[in-house]
C-alpha positions as CSV (number, residue, x, y, z in Angstrom):
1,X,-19.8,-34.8,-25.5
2,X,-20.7,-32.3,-28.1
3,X,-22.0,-29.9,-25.0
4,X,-19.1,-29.9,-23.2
5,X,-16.9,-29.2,-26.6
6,X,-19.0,-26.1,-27.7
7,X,-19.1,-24.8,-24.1
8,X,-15.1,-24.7,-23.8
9,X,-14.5,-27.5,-21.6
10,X,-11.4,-29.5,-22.3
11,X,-11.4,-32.7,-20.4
12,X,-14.2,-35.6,-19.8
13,X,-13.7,-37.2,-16.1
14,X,-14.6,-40.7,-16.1
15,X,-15.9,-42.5,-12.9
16,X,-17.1,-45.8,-11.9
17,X,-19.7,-48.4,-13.5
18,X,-17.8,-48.9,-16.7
19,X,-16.4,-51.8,-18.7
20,X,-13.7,-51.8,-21.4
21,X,-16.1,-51.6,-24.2
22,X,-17.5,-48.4,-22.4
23,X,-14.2,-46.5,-21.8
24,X,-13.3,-47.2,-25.2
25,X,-16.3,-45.5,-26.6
26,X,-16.1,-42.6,-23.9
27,X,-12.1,-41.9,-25.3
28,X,-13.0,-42.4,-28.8
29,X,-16.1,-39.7,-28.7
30,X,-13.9,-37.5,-26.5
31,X,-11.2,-37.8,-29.3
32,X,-13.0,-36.7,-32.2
33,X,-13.9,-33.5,-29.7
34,X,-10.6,-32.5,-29.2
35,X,-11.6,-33.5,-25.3
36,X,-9.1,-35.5,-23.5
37,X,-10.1,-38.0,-20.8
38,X,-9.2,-38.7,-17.0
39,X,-10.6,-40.6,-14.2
40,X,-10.9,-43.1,-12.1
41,X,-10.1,-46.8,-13.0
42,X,-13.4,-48.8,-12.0
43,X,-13.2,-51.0,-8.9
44,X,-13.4,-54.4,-11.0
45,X,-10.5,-53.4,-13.5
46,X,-6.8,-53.2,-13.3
47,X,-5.4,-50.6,-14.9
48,X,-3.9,-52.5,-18.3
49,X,-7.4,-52.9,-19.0
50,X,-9.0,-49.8,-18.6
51,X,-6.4,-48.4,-21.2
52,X,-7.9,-44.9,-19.5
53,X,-5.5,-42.1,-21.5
54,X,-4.5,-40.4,-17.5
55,X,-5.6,-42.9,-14.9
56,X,-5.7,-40.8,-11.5
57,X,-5.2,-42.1,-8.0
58,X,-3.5,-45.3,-9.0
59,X,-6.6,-46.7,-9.0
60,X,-6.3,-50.4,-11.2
61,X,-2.7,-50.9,-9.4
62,X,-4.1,-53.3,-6.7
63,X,-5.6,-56.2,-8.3
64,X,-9.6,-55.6,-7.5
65,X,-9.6,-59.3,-5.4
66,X,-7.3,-57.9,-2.6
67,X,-9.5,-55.0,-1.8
68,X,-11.3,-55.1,1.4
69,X,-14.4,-53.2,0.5
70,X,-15.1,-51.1,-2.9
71,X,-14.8,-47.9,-1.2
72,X,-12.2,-45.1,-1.8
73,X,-10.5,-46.2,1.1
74,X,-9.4,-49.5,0.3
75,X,-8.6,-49.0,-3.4
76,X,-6.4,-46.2,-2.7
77,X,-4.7,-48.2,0.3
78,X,-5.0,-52.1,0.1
79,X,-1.8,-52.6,-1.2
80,X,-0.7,-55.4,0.7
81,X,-0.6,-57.6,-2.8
82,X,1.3,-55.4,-4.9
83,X,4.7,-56.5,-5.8
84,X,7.9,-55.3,-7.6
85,X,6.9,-57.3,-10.8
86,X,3.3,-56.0,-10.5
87,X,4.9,-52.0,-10.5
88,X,7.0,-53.3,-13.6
89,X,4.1,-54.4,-15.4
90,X,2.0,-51.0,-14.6
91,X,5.1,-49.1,-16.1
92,X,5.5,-50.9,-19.0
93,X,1.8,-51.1,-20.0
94,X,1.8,-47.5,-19.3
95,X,4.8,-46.9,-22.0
96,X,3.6,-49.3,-24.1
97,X,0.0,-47.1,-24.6
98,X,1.2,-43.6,-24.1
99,X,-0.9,-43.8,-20.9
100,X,-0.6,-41.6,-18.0
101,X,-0.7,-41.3,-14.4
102,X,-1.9,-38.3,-12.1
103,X,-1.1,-40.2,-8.7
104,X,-2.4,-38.2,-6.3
105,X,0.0,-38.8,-3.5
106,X,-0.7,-36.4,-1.1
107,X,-4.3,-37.9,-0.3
108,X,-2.6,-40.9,0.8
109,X,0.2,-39.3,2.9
110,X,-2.7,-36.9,4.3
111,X,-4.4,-40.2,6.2
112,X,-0.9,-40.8,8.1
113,X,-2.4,-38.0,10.0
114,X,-4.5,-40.2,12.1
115,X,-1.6,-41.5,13.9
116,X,-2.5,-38.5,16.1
117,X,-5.6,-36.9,15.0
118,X,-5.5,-34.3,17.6
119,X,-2.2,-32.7,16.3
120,X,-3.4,-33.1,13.0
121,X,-7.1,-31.5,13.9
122,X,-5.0,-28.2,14.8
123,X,-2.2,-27.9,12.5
124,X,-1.6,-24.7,11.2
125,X,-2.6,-25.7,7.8
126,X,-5.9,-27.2,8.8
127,X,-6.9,-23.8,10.5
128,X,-7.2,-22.7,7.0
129,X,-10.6,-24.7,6.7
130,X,-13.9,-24.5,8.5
131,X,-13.7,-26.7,11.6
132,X,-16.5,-28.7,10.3
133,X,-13.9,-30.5,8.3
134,X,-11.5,-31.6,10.7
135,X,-13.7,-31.4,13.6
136,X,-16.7,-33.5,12.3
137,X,-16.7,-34.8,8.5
138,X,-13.1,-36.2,9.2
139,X,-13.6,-37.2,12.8
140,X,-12.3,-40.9,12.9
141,X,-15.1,-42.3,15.2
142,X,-18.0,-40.1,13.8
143,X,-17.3,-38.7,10.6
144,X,-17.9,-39.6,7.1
145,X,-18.4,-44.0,7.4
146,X,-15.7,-44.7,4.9
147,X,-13.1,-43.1,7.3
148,X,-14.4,-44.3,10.9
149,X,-11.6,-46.7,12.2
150,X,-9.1,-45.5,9.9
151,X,-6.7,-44.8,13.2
152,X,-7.0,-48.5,13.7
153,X,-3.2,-49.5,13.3
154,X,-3.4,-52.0,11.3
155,X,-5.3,-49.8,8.7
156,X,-2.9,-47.3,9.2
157,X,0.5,-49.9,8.7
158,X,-1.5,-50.5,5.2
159,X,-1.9,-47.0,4.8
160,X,1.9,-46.5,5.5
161,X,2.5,-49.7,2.6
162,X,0.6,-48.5,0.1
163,X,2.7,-44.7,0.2
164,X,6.1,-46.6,-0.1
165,X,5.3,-48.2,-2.9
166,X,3.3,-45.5,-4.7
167,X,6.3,-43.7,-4.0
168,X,8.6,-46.5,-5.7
169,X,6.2,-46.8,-8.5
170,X,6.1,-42.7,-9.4
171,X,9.6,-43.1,-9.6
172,X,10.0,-45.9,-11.7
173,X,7.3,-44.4,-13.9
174,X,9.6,-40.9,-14.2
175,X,12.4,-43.1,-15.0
176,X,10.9,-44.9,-17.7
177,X,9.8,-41.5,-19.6
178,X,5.9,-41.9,-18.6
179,X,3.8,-39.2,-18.4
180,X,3.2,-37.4,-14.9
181,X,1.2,-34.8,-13.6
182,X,0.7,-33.3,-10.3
183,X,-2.7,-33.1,-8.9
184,X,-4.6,-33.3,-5.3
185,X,-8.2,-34.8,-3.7
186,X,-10.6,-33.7,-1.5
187,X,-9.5,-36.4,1.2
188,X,-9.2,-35.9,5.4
189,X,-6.5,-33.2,5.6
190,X,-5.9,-32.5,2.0
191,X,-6.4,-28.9,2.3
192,X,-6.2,-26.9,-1.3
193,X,-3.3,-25.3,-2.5
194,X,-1.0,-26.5,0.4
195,X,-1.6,-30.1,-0.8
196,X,-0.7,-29.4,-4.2
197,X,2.6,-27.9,-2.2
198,X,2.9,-31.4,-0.7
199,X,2.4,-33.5,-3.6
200,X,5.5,-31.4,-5.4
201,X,7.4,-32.4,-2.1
202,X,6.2,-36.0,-2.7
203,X,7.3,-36.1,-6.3
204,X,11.0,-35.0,-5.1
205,X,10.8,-38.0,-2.8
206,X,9.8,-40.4,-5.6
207,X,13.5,-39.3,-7.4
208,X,11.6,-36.8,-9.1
209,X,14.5,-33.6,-9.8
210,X,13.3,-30.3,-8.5
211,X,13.5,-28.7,-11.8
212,X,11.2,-31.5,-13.6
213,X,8.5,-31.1,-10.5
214,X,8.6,-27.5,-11.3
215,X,8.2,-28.0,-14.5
216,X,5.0,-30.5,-14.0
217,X,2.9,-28.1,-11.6
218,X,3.7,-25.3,-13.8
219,X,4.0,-25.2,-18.1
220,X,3.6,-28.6,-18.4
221,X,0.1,-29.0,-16.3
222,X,-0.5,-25.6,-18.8
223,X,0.0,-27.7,-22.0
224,X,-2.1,-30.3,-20.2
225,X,-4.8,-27.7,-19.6
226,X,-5.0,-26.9,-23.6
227,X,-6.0,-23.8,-25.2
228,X,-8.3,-21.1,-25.0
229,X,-7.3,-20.9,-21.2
230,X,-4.6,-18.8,-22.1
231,X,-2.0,-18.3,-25.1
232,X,0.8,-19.0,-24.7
233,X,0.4,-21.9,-21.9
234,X,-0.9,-21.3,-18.4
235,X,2.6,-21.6,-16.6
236,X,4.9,-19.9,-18.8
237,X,6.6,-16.8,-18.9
238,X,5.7,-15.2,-22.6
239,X,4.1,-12.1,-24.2
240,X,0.4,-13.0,-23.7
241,X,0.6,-15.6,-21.2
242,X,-1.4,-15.3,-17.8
243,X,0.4,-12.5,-15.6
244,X,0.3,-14.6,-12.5
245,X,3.5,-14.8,-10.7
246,X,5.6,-16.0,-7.7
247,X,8.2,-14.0,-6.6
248,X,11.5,-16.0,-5.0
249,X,14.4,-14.2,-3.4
250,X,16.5,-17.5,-4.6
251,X,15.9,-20.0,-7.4
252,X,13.2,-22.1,-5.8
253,X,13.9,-24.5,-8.8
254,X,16.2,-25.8,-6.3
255,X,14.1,-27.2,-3.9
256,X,10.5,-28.1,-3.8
257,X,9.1,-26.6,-1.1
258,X,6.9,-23.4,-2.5
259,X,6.5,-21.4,0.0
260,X,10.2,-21.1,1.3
261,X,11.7,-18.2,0.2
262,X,8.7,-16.9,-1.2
263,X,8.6,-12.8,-1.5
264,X,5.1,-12.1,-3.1
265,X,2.4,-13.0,-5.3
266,X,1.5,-11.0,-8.3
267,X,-1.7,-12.5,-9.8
268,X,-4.8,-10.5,-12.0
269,X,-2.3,-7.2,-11.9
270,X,-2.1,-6.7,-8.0
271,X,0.9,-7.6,-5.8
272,X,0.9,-9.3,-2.6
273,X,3.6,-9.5,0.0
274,X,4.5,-12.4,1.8
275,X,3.3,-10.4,4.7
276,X,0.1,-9.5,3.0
277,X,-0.5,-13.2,2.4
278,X,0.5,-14.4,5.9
279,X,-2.2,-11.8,7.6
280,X,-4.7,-12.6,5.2
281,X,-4.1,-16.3,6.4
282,X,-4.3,-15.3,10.0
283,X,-7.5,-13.3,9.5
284,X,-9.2,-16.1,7.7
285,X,-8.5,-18.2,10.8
286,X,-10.1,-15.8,13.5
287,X,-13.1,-15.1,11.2
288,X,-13.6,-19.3,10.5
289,X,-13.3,-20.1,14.1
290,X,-16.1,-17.4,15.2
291,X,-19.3,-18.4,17.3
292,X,-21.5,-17.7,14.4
293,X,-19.5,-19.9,11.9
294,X,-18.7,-22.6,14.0
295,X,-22.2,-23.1,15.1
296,X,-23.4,-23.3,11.4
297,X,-20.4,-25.3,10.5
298,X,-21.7,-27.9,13.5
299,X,-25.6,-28.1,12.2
300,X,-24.3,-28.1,8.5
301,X,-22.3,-31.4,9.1
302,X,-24.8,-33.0,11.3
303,X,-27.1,-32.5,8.1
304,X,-24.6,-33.5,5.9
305,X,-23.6,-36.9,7.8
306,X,-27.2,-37.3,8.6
307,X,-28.8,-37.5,4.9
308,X,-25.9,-37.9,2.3
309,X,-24.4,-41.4,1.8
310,X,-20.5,-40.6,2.2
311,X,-19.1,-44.9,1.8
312,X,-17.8,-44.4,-1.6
């Protein structure tokens, strides 16, 4: 704990394997650092006991006897017990410890896109990525085990479930004054940046205002951040702050879409057009989908499925 203080880091991420006694400890040390603490509620725990400071994913929602298997799969997905009164508890415990919640809805959405995996496999924003990704590690037959069967739809009705109610549940957390903040996961067809776009989109469908999303992804996940990663807060427009800016021909405060209206992007003192970002996009594509890359990108994920143990 000391390490990670005197190196600059500002947050400890907690994972599985821990009891009450341990996460207790882990956000007590972290405390006395100045460090907060985020993570994952462990598979036997529900969230009120965990008492995790930001509990990510939604994980603990679903009581730990309903899940199916302790994989990431089921715990962000098995859903089918949750009820209204079970979301009412979650909010209130929430308030009640000054918990909270970084939910992560985008990697649940992003699984809806095995309804037709061959529409999703070559959306635009998936071109962005090696094809290894779509093409082999999230291959619903022969990709990473936790995901093979997922287009089952049965799985995918419970997939479908479990987004309605996270959906309900960010909102009642919103309108109950809880804590949210807007992050992403390396999950089948999360792909950076443009998920983070998605889970703003996400919030707004949770009854989430425009201006309050806006808010979240940009001076409030600064404040979150903490200092000495830049004075005034990351996400702020002040004498001193970062210079990193999006340029909007209309308030984009008004909707929650990012990229519409979108002009250019200043960030570490150079300007980029739309236009400049769009062919940098397009280039990216053409040089990803080359013979040379593609043929590593086929040999690196047979390796990767071959030897690495991916059922978490």
């Amino acid at each position: 704990m000391a390490r990670a203080a005197d190196a600059g880091h500002r947050w400890i991420k907690s994972y599985e394997g821990l009891d009450t006694a341990d996460i207790a400890a882990l956000v007590s040390a972290a405390e006395r650092r100045g460090l907060g603490v985020m993570g994952h509620v462990p598979t036997s725990l529900r969230h009120e006991q965990s008492l995790l400071p930001d509990a990510q994913h939604l994980f603990g929602v679903a009581d730990p006897g309903d899940l199916g298997a302790d994989t990431v799969l089921c715990r962000s997905t098995d859903w089918q017990g949750v009820t209204d009164r079970r979301l009412a508890e979650v909010v209130r415990h929430s308030l009640a410890h000054g918990l909270a919640h970084t939910p992560t809805l985008v990697a649940t959405e992003a699984l809806l896109g095995y309804r037709d995996y061959e529409s999703a496999r070559r959306a635009a924003r998936t071109g962005v990525l090696p094809p290894l990704y779509a093409d082999r590690l999230w291959h619903p037959r022969r990709g990473f085990p936790v995901y093979r069967g997922i287009d089952d739809e049965a799985r995918l009705d419970r997939v479908a479930h479990s987004l309605r109610l996270k959906l309900r549940l960010v909102g009642l957390l919103h309108d109950a004054g809880v804590t949210l903040h807007i992050g992403t996961d390396s999950q089948p067809f999360t792909v950076p940046g443009q998920a983070l776009h998605a889970e703003m989109r996400l919030f707004a469908r949770a009854g989430v205002p425009a201006p309050e999303v806006w808010r979240t992804a940009t001076s409030g996940a600064g404040r979150v951040l903490g200092p000495g990663l830049g004075e005034p807060a990351l996400g702020t427009l002040a004498p001193g702050a970062p210079a990193d800016l999006l340029l909007y021909d209309t308030d984009p405060t008004a909707r929650t879409d990012p990229s519409e209206g979108l002009k250019a992007v200043v960030t570490r003192g150079r300007l980029y057009t739309r236009q400049d970002l769009d062919a940098a996009l397009d280039a990216d594509r053409r040089r990803l989908r080359r013979p040379l890359p593609t043929l590593l990108g086929r040999i690196g994920s047979a390796r990767v499925l071959r030897t690495t143990d991916f059922s978490f």
